[in-house]
C-alpha positions in Angstrom: 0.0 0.0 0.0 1.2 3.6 -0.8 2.8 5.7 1.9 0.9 8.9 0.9 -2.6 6.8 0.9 -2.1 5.5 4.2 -1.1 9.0 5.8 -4.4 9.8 4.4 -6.3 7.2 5.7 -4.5 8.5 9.3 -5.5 11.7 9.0 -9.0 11.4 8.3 -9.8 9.4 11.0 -7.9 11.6 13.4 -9.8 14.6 12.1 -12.6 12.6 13.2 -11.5 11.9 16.5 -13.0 15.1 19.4 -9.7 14.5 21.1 -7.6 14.4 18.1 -3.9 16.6 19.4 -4.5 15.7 22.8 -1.6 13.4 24.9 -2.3 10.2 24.6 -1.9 10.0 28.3 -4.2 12.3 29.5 -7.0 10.2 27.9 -5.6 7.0 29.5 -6.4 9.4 32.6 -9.7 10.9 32.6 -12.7 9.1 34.1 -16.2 9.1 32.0 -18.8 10.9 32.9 -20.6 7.8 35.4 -17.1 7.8 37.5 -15.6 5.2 35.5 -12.0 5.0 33.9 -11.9 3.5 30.8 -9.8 0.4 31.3 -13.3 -0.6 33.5 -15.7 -0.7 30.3 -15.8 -2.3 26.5 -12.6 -1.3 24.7 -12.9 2.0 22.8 -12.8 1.4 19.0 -11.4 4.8 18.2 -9.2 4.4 20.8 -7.8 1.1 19.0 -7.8 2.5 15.6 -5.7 5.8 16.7 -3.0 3.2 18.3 -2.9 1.5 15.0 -2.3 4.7 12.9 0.1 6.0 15.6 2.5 2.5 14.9 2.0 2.6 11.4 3.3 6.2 11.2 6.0 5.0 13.0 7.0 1.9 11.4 6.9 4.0 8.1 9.4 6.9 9.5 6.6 9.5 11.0 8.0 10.0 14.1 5.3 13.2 14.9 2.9 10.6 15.9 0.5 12.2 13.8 -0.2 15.5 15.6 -1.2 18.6 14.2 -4.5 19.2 12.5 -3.1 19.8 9.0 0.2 16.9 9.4 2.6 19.8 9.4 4.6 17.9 12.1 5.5 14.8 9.8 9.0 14.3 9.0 9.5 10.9 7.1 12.5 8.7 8.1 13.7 7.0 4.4 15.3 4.3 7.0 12.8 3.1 8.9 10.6 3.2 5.6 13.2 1.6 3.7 12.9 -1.3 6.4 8.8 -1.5 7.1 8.3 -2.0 2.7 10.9 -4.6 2.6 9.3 -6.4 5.2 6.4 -6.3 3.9 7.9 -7.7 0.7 9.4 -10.2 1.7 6.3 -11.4 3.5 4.6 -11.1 0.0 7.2 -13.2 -1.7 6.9 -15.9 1.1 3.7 -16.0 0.8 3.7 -15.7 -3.2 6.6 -18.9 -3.1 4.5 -20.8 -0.8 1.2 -20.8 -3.2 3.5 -23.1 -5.6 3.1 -26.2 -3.5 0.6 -28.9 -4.9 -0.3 -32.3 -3.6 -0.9 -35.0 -6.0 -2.9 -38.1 -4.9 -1.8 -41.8 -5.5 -3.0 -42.8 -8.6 -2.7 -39.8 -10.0 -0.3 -37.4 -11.9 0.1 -33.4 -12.4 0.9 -31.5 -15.9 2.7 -28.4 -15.1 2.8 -25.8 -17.7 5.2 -22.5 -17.8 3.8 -19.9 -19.6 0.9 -21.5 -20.7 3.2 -24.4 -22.4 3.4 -28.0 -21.0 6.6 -28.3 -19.1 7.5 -31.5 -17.4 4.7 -34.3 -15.3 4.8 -34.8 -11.4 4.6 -38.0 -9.8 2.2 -38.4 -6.8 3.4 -36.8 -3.4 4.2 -33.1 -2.4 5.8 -30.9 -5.2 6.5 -27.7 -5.7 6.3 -25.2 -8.8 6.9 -21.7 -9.6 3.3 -19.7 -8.5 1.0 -18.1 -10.7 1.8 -16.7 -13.4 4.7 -18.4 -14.2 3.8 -21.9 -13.7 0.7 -23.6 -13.1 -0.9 -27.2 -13.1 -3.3 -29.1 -13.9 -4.2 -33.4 -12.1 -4.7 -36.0 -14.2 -6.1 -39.5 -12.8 -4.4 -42.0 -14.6 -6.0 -45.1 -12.9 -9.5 -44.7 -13.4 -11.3 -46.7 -15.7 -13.0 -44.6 -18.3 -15.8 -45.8 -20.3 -17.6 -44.7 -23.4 -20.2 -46.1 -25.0 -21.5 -46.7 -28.5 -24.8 -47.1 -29.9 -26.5 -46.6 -26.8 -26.6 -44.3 -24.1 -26.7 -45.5 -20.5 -29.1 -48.1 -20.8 -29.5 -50.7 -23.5 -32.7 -49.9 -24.0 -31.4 -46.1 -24.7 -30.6 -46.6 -28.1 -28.2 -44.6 -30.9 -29.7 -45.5 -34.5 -26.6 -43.2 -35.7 -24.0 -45.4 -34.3 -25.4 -48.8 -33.8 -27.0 -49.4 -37.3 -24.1 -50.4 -39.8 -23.2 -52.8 -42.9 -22.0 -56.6 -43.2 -20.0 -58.0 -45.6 -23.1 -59.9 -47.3 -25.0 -56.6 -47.4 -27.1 -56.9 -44.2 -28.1 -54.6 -41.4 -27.1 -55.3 -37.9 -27.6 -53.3 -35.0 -25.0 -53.4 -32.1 -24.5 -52.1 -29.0 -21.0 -52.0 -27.2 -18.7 -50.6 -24.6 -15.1 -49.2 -24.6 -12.8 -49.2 -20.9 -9.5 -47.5 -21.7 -7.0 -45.7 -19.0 -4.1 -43.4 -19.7 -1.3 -43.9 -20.1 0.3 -40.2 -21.1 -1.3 -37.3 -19.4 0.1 -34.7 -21.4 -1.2 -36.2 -24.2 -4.5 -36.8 -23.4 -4.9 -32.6 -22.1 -2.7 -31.0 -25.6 -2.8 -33.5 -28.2 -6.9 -33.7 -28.9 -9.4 -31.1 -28.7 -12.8 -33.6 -27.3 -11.2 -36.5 -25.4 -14.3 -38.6 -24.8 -16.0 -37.9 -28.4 -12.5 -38.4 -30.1 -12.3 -41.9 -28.6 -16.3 -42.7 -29.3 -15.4 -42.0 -32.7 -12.2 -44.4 -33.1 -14.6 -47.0 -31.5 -17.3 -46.7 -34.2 -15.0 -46.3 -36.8 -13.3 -49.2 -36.1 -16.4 -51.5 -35.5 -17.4 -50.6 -38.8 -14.4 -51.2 -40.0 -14.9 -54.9 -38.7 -18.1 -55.8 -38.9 -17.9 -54.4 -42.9 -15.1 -57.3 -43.6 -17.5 -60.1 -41.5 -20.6 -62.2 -42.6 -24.0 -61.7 -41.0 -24.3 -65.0 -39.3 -20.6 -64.8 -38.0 -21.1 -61.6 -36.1 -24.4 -62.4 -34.9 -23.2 -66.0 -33.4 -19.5 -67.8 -33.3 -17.4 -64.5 -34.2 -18.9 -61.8 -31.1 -15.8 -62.7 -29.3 -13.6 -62.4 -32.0 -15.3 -59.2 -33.6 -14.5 -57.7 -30.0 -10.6 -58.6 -30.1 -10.1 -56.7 -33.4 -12.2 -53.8 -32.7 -9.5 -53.7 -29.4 -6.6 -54.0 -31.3 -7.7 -51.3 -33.9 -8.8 -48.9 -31.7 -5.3 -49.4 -30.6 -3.5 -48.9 -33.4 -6.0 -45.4 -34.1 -5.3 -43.9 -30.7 -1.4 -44.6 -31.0 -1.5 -42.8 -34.4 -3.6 -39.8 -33.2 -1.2 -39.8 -30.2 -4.0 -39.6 -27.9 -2.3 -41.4 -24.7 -5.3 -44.2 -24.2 -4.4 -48.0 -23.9 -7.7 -49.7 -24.3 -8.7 -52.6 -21.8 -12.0 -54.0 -22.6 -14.6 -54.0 -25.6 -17.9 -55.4 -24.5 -20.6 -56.3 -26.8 -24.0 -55.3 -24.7 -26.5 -56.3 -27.8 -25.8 -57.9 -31.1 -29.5 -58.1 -33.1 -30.5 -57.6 -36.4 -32.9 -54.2 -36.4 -36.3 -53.9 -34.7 -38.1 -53.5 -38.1 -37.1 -57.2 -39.6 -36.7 -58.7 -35.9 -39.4 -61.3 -36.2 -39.0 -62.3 -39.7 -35.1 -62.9 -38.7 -36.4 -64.9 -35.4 -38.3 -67.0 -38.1 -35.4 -67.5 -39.9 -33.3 -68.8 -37.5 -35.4 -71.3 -35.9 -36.1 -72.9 -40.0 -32.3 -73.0 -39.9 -32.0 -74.3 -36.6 -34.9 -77.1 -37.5 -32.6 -77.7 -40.9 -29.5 -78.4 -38.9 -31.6 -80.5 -36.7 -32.9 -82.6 -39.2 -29.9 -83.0 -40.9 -27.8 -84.1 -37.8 -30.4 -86.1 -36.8 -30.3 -87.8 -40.4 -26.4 -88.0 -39.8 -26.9 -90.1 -37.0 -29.1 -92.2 -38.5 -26.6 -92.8 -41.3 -24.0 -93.2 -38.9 -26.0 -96.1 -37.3 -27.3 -97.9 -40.1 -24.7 -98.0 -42.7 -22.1 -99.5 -40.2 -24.6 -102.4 -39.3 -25.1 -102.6 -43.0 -21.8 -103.1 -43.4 -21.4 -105.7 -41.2 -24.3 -107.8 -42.3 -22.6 -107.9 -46.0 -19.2 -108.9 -44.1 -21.2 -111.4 -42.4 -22.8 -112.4 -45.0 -19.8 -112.8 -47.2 -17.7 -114.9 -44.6 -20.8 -117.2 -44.4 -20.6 -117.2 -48.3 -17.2 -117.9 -48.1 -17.3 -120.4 -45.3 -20.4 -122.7 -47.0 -18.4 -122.7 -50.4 -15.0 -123.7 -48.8 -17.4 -126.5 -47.0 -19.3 -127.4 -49.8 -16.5 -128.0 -52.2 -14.6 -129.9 -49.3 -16.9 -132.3 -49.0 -17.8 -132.7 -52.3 -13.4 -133.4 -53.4 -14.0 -135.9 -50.2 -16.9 -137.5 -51.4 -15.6 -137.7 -55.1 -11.7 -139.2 -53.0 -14.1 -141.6 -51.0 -16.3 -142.9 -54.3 -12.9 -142.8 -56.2 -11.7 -145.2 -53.2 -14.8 -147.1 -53.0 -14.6 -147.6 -57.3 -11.6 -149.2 -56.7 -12.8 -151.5 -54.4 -15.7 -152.5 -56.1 -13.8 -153.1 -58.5 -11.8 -156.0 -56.8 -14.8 -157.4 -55.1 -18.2 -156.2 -56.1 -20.7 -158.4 -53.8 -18.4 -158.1 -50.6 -18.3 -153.8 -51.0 -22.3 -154.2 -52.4 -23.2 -156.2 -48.9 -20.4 -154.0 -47.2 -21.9 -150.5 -48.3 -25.2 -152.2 -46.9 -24.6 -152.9 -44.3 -23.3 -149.4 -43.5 -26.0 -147.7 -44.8 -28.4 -149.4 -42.5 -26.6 -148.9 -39.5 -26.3 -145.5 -39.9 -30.2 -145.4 -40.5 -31.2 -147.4 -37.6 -28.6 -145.4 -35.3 -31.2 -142.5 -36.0 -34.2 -144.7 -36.1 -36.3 -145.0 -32.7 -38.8 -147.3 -34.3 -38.1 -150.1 -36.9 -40.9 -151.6 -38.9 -40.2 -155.2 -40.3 -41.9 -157.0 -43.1 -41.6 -160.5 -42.9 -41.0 -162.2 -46.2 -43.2 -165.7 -45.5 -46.6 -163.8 -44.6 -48.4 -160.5 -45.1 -48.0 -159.7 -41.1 -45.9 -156.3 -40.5 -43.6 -156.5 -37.5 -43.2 -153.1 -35.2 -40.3 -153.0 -32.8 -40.3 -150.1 -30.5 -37.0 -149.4 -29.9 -37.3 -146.5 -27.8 -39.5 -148.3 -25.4 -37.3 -151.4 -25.4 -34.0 -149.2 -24.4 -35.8 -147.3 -22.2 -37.5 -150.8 -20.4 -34.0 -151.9 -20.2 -32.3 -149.2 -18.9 -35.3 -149.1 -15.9 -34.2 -152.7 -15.1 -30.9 -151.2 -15.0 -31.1 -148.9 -12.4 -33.5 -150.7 -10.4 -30.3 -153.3 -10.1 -27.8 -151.5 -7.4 -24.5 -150.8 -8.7 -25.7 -150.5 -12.4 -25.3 -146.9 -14.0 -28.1 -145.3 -15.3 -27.9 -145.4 -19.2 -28.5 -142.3 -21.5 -31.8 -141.6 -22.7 -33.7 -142.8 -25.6 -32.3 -141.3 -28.9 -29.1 -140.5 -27.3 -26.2 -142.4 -28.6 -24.8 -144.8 -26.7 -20.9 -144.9 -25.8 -19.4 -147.7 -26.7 -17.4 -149.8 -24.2 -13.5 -150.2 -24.0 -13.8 -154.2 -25.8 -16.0 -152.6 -28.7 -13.3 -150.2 -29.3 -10.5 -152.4 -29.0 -12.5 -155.0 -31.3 -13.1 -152.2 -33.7 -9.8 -150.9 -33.6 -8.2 -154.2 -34.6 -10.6 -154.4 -37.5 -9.9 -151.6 -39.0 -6.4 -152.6 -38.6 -7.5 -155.6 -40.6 -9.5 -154.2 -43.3 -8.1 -150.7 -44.9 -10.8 -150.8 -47.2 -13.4 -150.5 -43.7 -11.3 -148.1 -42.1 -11.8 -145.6 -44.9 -15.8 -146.4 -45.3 -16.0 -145.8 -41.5 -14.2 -142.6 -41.7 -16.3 -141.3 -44.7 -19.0 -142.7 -42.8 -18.0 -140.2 -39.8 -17.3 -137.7 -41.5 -21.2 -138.2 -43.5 -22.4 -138.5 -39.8 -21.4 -135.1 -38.2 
């Protein structure tokens, strides 16, 4: 403040005061009017303001304290002047140097700027810069997530025809709704290098989504590819934002709603499901095939191995029946009534070895003999078993094993005879 105003200021209210020129003293001295001195009341406010002027005067080289109506007696010491104003400056520039310290919170960061112009970024902490107007600053949070969204606002239901409506490869509309999380990673980027921040970004988003959805098929978007139409929107928004210098790292696209529009919604619904029944149908015909033709398949193999198997038997036993007749020729050959009676007499026994009931006619009358066999065997097998120690013998029309003597006596025939060895074989083999 200006010497000269605040003599002024001085004066005036000591022209105002009734005992303005007085000692100072004398007042402290006199008693009011009721018998009271003043130290025994409220403080007097004039009294208070005169003290002030009087040490002002002082500190600023009046040593007249003031007195005289018209300030004659002021004489100015340049000293004591000199001292009060650098005082009082220096108290300025304290104060003026102090008004350059800043806090910065944890997850955040501080642009200063000299002049206007970005200078240098502060960590989080307690930091100092030069006051205003050299330096100032402006915080940044560089931790928050920041989200903008596309084709919506707020609420799905909120919708942006502008933004969400767009183009497929196959010439379809689809309508999608999606969100963008980026941080930041440069500060002084994000405040200088764009002029809108959040509209700048909004616009990379559906510029890129375009982008994608314009190189993808309807059906790809709508179903398998959402996950994969995210990732590249991501990694183009990326690549826009590093160009345009914009200090964002995107972390998250999220598709809210991917639909076909409101206008064809039903006709689409009707669509699907017909394509849904068609791949129904046809996996469920696909299964089908998958179950018949491999049992199809297997019959033929069966049936083919049968094939194989009857032929390979058939044209066995027919080279051992042609061997056998071949053999037998030969022996007929030699002796023709002996293998006639022989070939007989194998015949029948292998006839009545099958043969439960024999029926005889008798050459000498017309009477027709019936042996029952089966009742016979059975008869004596009861007699059998009635006897203790006997083992029961095998039912009727089982064959009967033959004992260890009929083997041996067997044995030693064939030994005899080749040519009855090889009919019983054949004979076997006819048998089973």
């Amino acid at each position: 403040m200006p010497f000269s105003l605040i003599k002024k200021i001085g004066l005036k209210f000591s022209l105002n005061d009734p005992r303005w020129g007085r000692d100072s003293q004398d007042n402290g001295q006199q008693q009011n009017n009721d018998g009271k001195r003043p130290g025994d009341g409220p403080p007097d406010l004039d009294q208070l303001w005169r003290d002030f002027n009087q040490r002002l005067n002082r500190l600023f080289g009046n040593k007249g304290g003031g007195r005289g109506g018209d300030g004659g007696g002021f004489t100015p010491d340049m000293k004591g002047a000199g001292i009060g104003i650098g005082l009082v400056s220096a108290i300025i520039a304290f104060l003026w140097l102090v008004s350059g310290f800043f806090i910065v919170q944890e997850g955040q960061t501080a642009v200063v700027l000299t002049f206007g112009k970005y200078s240098h970024t502060t960590p989080a902490g307690f930091n100092w810069r030069w006051p205003y107007p050299i330096q100032s600053h402006e915080i940044v949070n560089v931790s928050q997530v920041r989200t903008v969204e596309v084709g919506y606002r707020s609420s799905i239901k909120n919708k942006q025809p502008n933004e969400s409506l767009m183009l497929t490869d196959d010439e379809n509309i689809i309508d999608i709704q999606f969100a963008v999380q980026y941080r930041l990673k440069d500060a002084s980027q994000w405040l200088f290098n764009n002029r809108d921040q959040e509209e700048m970004v909004r616009q990379v988003a559906e510029t890129s989504i375009r982008e994608i959805v314009g190189r993808s098929k309807m059906d790809f978007v709508l179903y398998e590819g959402r996950e994969k139409v995210a990732l590249d929107v991501s990694q183009r928004m990326q690549q826009i934002l590093d160009l345009y210098n914009s200090g964002v790292m995107i972390t998250n696209v999220t598709m809210q709603a991917v639909q076909p529009p409101e206008q064809v919604q039903a006709a689409f619904d009707d669509a699907v499901k017909a394509g849904q029944d068609r791949e129904r149908q046809k996996n469920e015909g696909q299964a089908y095939a998958n179950d018949v033709i491999p049992r199809a398949r297997g019959a033929a193999s069966r049936l083919m191995q049968e094939a194989e198997a009857y032929r390979a038997r058939v044209v066995a036993a027919a080279d051992g029946d042609a061997s056998r007749f071949k053999q037998i020729l030969v022996e007929y050959e030699k002796a023709p009534a002996v293998t006639r009676d022989r070939i007989y007499l194998d015949t029948m026994q292998q006839i009545f070895a099958n043969t439960t009931k024999v029926m005889v006619d008798a050459r000498t009358g017309n009477q027709l003999l019936y042996l029952p066999l089966d009742k016979l065997i059975s008869q004596a097998a009861a007699a059998d078993a009635a006897r203790p120690g006997t083992v029961t013998p095998a039912p009727a029309g089982s064959p009967v094993p033959p004992t260890a003597d009929q083997l041996r006596a067997q044995e030693a025939e064939r030994q005899r005879d080749p040519r009855m060895r090889d009919g019983r074989e054949s004979r076997d083999r006819e048998t089973r």
